[in-house]
C-alpha positions as CSV (number, residue, x, y, z in Angstrom):
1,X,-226.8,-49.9,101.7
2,X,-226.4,-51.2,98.3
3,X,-227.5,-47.4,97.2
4,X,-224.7,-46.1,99.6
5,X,-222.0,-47.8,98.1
6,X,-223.0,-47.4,94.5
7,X,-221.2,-43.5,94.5
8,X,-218.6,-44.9,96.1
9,X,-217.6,-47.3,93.4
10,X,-218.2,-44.8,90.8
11,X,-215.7,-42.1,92.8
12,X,-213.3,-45.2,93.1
13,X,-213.5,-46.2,89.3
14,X,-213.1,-42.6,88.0
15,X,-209.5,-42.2,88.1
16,X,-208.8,-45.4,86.4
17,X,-210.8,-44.0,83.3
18,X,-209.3,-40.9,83.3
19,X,-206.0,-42.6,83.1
20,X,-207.4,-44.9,80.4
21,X,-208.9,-41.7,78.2
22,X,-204.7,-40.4,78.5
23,X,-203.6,-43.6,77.1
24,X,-200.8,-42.9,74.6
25,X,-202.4,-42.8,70.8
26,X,-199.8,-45.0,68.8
27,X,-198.6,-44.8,64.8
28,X,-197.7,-46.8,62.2
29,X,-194.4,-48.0,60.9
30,X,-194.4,-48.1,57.6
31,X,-191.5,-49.0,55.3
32,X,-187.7,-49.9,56.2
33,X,-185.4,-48.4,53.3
34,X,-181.7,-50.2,53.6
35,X,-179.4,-47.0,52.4
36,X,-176.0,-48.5,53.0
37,X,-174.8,-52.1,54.7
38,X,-171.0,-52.6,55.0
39,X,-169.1,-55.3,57.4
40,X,-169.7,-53.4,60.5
41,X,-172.7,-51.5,59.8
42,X,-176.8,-50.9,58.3
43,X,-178.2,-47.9,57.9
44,X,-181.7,-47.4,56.8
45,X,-184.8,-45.0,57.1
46,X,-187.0,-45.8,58.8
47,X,-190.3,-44.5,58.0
48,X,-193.8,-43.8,60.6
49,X,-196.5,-42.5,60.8
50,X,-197.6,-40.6,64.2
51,X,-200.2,-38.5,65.6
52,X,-198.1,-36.5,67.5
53,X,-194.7,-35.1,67.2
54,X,-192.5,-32.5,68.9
55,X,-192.4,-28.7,67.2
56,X,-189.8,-28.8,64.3
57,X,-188.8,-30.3,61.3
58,X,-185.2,-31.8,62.7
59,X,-186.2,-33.6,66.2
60,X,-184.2,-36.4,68.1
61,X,-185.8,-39.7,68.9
62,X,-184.7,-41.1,72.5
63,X,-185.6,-44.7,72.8
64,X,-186.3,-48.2,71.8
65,X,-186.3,-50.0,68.4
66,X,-187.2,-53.2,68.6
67,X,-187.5,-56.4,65.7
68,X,-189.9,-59.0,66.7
69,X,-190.2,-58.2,70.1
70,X,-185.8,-57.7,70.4
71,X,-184.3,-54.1,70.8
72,X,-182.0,-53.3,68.7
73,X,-178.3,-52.0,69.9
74,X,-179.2,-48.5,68.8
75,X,-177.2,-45.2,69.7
76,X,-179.7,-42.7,70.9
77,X,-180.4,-40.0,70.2
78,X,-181.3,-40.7,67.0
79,X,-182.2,-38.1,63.7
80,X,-186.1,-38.2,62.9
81,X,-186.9,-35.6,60.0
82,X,-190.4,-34.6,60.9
83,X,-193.2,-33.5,58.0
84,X,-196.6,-32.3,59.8
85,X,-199.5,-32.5,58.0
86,X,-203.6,-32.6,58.8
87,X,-204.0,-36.0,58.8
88,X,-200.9,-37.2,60.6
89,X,-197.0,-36.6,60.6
90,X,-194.7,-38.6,58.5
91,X,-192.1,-38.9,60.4
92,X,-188.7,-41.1,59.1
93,X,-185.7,-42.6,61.8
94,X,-182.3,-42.6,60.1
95,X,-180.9,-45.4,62.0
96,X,-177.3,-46.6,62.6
97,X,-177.2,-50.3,63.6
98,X,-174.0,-51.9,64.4
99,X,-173.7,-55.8,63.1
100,X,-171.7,-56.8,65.4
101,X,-174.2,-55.5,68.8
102,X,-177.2,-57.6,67.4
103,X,-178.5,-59.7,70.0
104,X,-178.3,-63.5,68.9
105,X,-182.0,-63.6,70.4
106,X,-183.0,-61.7,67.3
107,X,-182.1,-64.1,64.9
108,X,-184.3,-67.4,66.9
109,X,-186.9,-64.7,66.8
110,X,-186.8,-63.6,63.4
111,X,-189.7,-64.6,60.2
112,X,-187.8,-64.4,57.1
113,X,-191.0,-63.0,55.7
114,X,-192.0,-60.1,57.9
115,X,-190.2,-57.8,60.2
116,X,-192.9,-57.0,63.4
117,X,-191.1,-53.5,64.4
118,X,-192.2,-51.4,67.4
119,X,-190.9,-47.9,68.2
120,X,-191.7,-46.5,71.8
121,X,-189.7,-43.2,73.2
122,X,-189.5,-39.9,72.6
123,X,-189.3,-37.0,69.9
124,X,-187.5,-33.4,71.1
125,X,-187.6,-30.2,69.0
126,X,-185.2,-27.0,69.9
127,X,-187.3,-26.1,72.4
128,X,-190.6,-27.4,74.7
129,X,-191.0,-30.9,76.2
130,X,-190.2,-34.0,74.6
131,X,-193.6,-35.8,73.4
132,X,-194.0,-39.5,74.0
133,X,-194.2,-41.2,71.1
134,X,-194.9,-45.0,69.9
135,X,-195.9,-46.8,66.3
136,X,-195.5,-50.7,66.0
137,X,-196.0,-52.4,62.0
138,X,-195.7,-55.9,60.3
139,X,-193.0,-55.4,57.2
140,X,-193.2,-57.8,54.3
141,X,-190.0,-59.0,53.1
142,X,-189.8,-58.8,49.7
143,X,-192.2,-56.0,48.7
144,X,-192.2,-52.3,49.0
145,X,-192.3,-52.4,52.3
146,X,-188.7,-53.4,53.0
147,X,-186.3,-52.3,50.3
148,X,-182.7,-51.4,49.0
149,X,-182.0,-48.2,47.7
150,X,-179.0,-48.7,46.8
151,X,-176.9,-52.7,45.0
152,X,-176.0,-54.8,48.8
153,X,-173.9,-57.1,50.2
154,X,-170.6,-56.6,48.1
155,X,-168.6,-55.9,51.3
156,X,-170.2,-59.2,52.5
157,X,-169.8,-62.0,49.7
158,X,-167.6,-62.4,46.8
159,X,-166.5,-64.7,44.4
160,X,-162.9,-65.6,43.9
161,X,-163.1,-67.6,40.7
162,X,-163.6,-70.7,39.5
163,X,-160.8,-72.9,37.9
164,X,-160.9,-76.2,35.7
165,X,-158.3,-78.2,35.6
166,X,-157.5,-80.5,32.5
167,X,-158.8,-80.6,29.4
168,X,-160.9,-83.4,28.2
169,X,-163.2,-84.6,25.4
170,X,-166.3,-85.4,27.8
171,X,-166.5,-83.7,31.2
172,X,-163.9,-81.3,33.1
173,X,-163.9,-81.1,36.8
174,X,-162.8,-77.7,38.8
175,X,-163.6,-75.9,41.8
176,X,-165.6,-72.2,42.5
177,X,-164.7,-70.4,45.8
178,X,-167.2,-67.9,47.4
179,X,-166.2,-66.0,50.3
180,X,-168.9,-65.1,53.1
181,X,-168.4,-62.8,56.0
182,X,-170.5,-62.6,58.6
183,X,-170.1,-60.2,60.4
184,X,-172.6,-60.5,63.3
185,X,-170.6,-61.8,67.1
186,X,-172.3,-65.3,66.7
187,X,-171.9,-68.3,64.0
188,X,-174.9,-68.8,61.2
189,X,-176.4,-72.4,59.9
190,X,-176.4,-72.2,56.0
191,X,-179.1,-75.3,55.0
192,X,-178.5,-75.0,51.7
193,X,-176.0,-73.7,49.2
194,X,-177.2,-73.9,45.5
195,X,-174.9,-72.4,42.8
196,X,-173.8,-71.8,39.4
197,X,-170.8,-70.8,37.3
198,X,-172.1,-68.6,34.5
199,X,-170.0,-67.1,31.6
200,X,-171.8,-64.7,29.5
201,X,-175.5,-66.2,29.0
202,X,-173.9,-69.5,29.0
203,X,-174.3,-72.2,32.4
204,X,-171.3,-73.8,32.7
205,X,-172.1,-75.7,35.9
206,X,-174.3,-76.1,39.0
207,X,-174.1,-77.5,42.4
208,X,-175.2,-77.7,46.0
209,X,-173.7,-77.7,49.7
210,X,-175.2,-78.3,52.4
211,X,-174.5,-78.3,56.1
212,X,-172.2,-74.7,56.6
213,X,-171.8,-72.6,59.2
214,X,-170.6,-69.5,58.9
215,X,-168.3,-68.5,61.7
216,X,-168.5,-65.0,63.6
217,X,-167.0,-61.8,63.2
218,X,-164.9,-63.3,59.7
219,X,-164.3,-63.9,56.5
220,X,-165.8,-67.6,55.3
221,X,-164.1,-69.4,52.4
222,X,-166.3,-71.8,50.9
223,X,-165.1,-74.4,48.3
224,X,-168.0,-75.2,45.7
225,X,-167.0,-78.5,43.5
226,X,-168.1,-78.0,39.8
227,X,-167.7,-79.7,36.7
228,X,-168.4,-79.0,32.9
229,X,-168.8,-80.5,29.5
230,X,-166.2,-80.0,27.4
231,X,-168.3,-78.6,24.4
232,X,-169.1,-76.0,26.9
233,X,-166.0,-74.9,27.7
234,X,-164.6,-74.5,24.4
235,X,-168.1,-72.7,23.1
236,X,-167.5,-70.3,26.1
237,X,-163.4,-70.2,25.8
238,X,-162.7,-70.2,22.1
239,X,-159.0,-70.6,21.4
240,X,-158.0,-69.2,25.0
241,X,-158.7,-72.8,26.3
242,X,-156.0,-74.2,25.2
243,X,-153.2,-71.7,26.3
244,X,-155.1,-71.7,30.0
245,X,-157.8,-69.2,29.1
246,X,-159.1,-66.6,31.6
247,X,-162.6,-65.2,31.0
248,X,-165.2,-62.9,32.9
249,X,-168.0,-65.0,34.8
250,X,-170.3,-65.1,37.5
251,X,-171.5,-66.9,40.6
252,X,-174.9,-67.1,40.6
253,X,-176.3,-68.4,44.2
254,X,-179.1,-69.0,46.5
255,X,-178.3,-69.1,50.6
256,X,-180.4,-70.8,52.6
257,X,-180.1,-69.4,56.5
258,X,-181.2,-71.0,59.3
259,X,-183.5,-68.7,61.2
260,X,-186.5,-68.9,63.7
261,X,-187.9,-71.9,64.7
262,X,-187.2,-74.4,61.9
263,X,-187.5,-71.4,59.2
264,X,-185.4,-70.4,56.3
265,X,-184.3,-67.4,55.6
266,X,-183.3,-66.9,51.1
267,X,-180.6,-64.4,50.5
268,X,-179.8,-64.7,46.4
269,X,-176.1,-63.9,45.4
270,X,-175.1,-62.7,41.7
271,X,-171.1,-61.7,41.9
272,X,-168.2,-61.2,38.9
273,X,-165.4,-62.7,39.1
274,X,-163.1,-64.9,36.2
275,X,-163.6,-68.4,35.6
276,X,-160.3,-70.3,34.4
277,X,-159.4,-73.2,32.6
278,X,-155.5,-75.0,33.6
279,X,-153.7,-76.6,30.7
């Protein structure tokens, strides 16, 4: 009996391994390079590495992109620039990503060191079949593996000035304003805000906030309270301190976002702007 059923099982089990010998082979993701990020709008290549690809060197990717196990609100089809070679296919995603579509789920999900990405879809050529295609990586923030081309954020922070008020022989007290937009559809937690008002090489003064949120879809103004020595001021002024002197300076800052679960997320700020002292 026992012998009986024995070709039985094997008859049975034989699909199942033929199905698991067809099992999609999946790449690699490889790098995320940030070309351009305005108010409403990132776009970055996004770079893989897949064992098979559709016939062409211009194909169209149909499906999901997905951060740390979220998709992203992608417009499919997207553009994937296709280079075949013996030991693979480099194959790079030029993805659109509008800000305001990004799922607020991301952001409880998110490591502010690494991005874990998974691609699963399709690639198309001009003509034959699409080709199922998949790749899944862990991105270090930080390194070469997820990079700028190009100076970010201007559309996105700013610094309106700073302005002391009063001249005295000790200490002078003013006030910095930064401007933050966010412009994702749901409010960020700032921990921490740590600053300073540079002119030239010169620090002119520091501080911290602590406690912001950042509302959605706007423009944030942020008041920073500073003060100054007065030796300072005139080293950095000259003579146009006491005619209420305007001079070139800079915000230099460090944002602290709330992300994850308990987890920080750093996003330094340098940005120009005049620093002023009232009569």
């Amino acid at each position: 009996m026992r012998r009986a059923l024995f070709p039985l099982l094997v008859a049975a089990l034989l699909p199942f391994s033929s199905r698991g010998d067809q099992r999609l082979a999946c790449g690699t993701v490889d790098t995320l390079e940030v070309t351009s990020l305005t108010r409403t709008k990132l776009t970055a290549f996004l770079r893989t590495s897949l064992p098979n690809t559709a016939e062409g060197g211009k194909q169209k990717f149909a499906g999901e992109i997905a951060v740390a196990n979220t998709p992203l609100p992608i417009a499919p089809p997207l553009t994937a620039m296709v280079q075949r070679g013996p030991a693979g296919n480099a194959v790079v995603l030029l993805v659109d990503l509008d800000l305001a579509k990004i799922p607020q789920a991301l952001l409880a999900r998110l490591h502010p060191l690494a991005l874990d990405v998974t691609v699963n879809g399709s690639l198309a050529g001009d003509a034959g079949a699409p080709v199922p295609v998949c790749a899944a990586g862990v991105l270090k923030v930080g390194t070469a593996e997820v990079h700028s081309s190009a100076p970010m954020g201007a559309s996105l922070a700013g610094f309106s000035g700073a302005r002391f008020t009063g001249i005295s022989l000790t200490e002078v007290e003013g006030q910095a304003t930064a401007t933050l937009f966010n412009p994702l559809s749901f409010p960020l937690d700032v921990k921490d805000l740590v600053y300073a008002v540079w002119v030239g090489d010169r620090k002119l003064a520091e501080g911290e906030r602590h406690g912001l949120r950042l509302h959605a879809g706007r423009e944030n103004a942020v008041e920073l309270p500073i003060s100054a020595q007065a030796a300072d001021l005139l080293s950095a002024f000259g003579g146009a301190v006491a005619s209420g002197g305007r001079v070139a300076g800079r915000l230099v800052a460090r944002v602290s976002l709330r992300v994850g679960k308990d987890q920080i997320l750093t996003v330094p700020l340098d940005l120009p702007g005049s620093v002023q002292v009232m009569p």
